[in-house]
Biotite code that builds the C-alpha atoms (Angstrom):
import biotite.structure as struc

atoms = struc.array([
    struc.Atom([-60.684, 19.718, 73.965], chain_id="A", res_id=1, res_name="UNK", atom_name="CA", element="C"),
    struc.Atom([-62.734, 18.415, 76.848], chain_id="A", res_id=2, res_name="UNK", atom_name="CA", element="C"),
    struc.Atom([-61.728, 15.970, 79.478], chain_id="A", res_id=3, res_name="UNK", atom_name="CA", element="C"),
    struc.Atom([-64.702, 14.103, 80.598], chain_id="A", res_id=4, res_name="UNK", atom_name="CA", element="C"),
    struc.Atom([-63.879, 13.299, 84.126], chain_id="A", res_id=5, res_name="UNK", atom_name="CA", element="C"),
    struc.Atom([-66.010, 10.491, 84.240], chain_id="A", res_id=6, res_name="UNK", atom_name="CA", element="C"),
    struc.Atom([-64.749, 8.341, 81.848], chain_id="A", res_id=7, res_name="UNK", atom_name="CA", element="C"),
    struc.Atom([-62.013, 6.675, 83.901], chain_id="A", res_id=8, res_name="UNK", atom_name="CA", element="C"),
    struc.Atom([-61.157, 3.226, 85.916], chain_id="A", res_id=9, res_name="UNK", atom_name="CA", element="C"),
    struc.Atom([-63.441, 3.850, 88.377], chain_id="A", res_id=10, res_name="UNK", atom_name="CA", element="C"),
    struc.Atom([-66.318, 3.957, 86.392], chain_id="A", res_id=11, res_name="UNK", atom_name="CA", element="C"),
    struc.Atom([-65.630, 1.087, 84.256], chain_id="A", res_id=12, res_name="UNK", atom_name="CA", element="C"),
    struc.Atom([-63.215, 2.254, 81.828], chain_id="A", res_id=13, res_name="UNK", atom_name="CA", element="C"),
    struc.Atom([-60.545, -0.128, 81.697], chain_id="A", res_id=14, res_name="UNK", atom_name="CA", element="C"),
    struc.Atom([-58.623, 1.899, 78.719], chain_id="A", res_id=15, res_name="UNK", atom_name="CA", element="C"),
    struc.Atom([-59.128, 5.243, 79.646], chain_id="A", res_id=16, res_name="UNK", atom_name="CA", element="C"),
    struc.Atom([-56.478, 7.160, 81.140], chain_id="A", res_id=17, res_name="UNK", atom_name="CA", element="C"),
    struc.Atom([-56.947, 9.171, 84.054], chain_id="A", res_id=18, res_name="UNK", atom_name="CA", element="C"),
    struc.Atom([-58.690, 12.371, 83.233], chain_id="A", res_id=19, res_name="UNK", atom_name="CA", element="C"),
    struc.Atom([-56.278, 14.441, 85.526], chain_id="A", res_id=20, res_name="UNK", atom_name="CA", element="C"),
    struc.Atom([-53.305, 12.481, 83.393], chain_id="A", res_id=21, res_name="UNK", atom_name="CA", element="C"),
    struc.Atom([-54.705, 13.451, 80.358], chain_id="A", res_id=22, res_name="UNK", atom_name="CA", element="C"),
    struc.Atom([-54.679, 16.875, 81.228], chain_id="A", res_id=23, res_name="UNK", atom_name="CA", element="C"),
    struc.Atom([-51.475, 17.034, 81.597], chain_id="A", res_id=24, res_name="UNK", atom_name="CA", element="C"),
    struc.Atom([-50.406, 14.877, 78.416], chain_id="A", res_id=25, res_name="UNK", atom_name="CA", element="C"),
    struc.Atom([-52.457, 17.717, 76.776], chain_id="A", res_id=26, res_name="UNK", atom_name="CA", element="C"),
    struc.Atom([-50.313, 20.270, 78.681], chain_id="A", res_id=27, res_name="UNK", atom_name="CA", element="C"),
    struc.Atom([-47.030, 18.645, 77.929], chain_id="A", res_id=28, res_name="UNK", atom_name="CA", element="C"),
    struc.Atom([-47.702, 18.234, 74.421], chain_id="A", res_id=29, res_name="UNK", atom_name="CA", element="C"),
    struc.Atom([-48.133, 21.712, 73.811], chain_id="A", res_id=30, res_name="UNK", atom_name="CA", element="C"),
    struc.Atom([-51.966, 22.327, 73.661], chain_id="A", res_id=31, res_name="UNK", atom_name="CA", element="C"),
    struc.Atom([-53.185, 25.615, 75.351], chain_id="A", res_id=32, res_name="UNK", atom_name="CA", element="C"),
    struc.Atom([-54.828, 25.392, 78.314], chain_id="A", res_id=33, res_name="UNK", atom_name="CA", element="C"),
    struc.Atom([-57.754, 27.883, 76.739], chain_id="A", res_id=34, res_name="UNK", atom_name="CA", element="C"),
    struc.Atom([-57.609, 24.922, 75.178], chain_id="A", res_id=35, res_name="UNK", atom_name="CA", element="C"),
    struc.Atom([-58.617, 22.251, 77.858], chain_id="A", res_id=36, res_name="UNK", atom_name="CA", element="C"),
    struc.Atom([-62.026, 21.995, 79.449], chain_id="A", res_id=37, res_name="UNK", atom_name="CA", element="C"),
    struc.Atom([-62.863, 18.959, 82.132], chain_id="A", res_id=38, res_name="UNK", atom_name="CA", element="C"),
    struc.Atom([-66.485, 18.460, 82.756], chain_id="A", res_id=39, res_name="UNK", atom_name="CA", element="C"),
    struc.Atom([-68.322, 15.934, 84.225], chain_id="A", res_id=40, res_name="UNK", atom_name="CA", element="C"),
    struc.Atom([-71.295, 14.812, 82.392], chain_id="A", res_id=41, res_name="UNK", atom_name="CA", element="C"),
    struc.Atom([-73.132, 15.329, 85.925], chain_id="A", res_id=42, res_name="UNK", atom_name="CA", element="C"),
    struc.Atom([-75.951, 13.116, 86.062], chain_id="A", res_id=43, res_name="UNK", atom_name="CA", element="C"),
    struc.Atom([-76.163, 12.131, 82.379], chain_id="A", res_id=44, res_name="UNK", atom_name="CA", element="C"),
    struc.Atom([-76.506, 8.175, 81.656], chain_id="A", res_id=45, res_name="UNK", atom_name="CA", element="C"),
    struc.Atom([-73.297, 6.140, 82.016], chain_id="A", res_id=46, res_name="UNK", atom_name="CA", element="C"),
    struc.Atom([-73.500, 2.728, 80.466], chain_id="A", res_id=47, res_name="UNK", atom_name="CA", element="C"),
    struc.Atom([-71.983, -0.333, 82.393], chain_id="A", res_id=48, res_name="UNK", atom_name="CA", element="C"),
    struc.Atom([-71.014, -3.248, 79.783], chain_id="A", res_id=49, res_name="UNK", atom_name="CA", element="C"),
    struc.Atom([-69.684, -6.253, 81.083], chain_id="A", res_id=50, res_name="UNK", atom_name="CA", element="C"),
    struc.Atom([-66.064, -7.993, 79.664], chain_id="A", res_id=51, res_name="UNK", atom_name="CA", element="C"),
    struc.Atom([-68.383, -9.214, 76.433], chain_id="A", res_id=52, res_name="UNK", atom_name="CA", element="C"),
    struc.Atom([-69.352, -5.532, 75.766], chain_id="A", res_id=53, res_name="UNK", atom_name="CA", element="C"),
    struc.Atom([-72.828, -6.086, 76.787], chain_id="A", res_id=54, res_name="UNK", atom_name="CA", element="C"),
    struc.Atom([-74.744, -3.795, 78.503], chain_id="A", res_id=55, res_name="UNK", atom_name="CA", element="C"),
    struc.Atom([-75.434, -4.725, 82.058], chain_id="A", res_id=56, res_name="UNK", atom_name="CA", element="C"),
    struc.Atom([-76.799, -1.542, 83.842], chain_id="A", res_id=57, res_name="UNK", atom_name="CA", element="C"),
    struc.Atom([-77.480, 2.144, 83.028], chain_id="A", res_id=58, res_name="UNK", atom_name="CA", element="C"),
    struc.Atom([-75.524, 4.559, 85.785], chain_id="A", res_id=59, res_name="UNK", atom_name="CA", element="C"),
    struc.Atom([-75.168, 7.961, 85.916], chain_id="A", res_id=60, res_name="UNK", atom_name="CA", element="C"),
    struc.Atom([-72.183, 9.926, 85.804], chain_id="A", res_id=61, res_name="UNK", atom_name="CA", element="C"),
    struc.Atom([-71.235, 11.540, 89.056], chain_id="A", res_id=62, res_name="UNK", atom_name="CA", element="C"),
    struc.Atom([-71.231, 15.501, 89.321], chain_id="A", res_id=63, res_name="UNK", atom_name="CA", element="C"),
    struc.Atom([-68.117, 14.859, 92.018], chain_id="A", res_id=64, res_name="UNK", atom_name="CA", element="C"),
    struc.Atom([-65.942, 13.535, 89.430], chain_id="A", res_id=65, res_name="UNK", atom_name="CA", element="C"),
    struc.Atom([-65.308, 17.249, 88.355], chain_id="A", res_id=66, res_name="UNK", atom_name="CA", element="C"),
    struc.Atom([-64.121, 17.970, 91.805], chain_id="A", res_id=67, res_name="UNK", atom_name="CA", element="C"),
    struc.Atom([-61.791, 14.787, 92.082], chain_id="A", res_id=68, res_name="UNK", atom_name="CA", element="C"),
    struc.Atom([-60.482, 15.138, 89.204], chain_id="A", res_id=69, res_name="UNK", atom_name="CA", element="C"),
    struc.Atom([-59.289, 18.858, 89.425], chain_id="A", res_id=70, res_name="UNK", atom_name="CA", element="C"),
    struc.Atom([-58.289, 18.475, 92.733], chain_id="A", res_id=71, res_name="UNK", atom_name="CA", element="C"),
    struc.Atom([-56.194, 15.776, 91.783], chain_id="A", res_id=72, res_name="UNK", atom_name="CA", element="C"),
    struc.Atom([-54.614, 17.742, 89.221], chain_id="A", res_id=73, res_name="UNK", atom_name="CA", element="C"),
    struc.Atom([-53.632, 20.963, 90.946], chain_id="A", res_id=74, res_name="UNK", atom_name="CA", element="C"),
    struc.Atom([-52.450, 18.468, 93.875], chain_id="A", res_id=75, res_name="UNK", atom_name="CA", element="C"),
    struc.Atom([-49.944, 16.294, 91.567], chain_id="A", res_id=76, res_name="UNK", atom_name="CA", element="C"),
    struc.Atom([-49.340, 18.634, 89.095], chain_id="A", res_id=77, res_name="UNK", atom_name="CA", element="C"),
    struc.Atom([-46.624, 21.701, 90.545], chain_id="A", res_id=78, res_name="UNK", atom_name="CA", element="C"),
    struc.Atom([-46.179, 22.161, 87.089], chain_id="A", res_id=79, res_name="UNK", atom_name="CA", element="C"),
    struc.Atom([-49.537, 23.746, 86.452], chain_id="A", res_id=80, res_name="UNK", atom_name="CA", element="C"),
    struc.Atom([-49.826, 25.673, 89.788], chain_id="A", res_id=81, res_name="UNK", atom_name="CA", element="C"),
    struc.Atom([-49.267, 29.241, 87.647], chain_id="A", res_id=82, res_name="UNK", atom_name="CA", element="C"),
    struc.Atom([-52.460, 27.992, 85.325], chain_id="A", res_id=83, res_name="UNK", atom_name="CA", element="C"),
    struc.Atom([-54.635, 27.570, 87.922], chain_id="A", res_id=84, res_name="UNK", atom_name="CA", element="C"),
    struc.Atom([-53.997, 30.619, 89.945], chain_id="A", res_id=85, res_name="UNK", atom_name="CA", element="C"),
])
């Protein structure tokens, strides 16, 4: 399953859950971490829609959102130190 570390809050989002979080849902619900991919969708078109659900803007999605994400995840999550390593 991938994580798309883009689709979050900060890009607009307002129902998605935090791609580090949902990582480790994923973990905590059993799925193997061979499993679990994050990726970032670097650069690839990110539509903005406004509260109507209209399209307001084309973005792209950030490359650093990988590297926020994962950070974020070995940082909060002690439980998934042995994964990483």
């Amino acid at each position: 399953m991938d994580v798309t570390t883009c689709v979050s809050h900060e890009y607009g989002f307002k129902k998605a859950v935090k791609p580090s979080e949902a990582v480790r849902i994923l973990m905590k619900n059993g799925v193997p971490t061979e499993r679990i991919t994050m990726s970032s969708d670097g650069n690839g078109s990110l539509p903005i829609f406004n509260d109507r659900g209209e399209l307001v803007k084309i973005g792209r999605a950030p490359v650093s959102s990988l590297y926020r994400e994962f950070k974020d995840l070995v940082n909060t999550g002690r439980h998934i130190i042995g994964v990483c390593s």
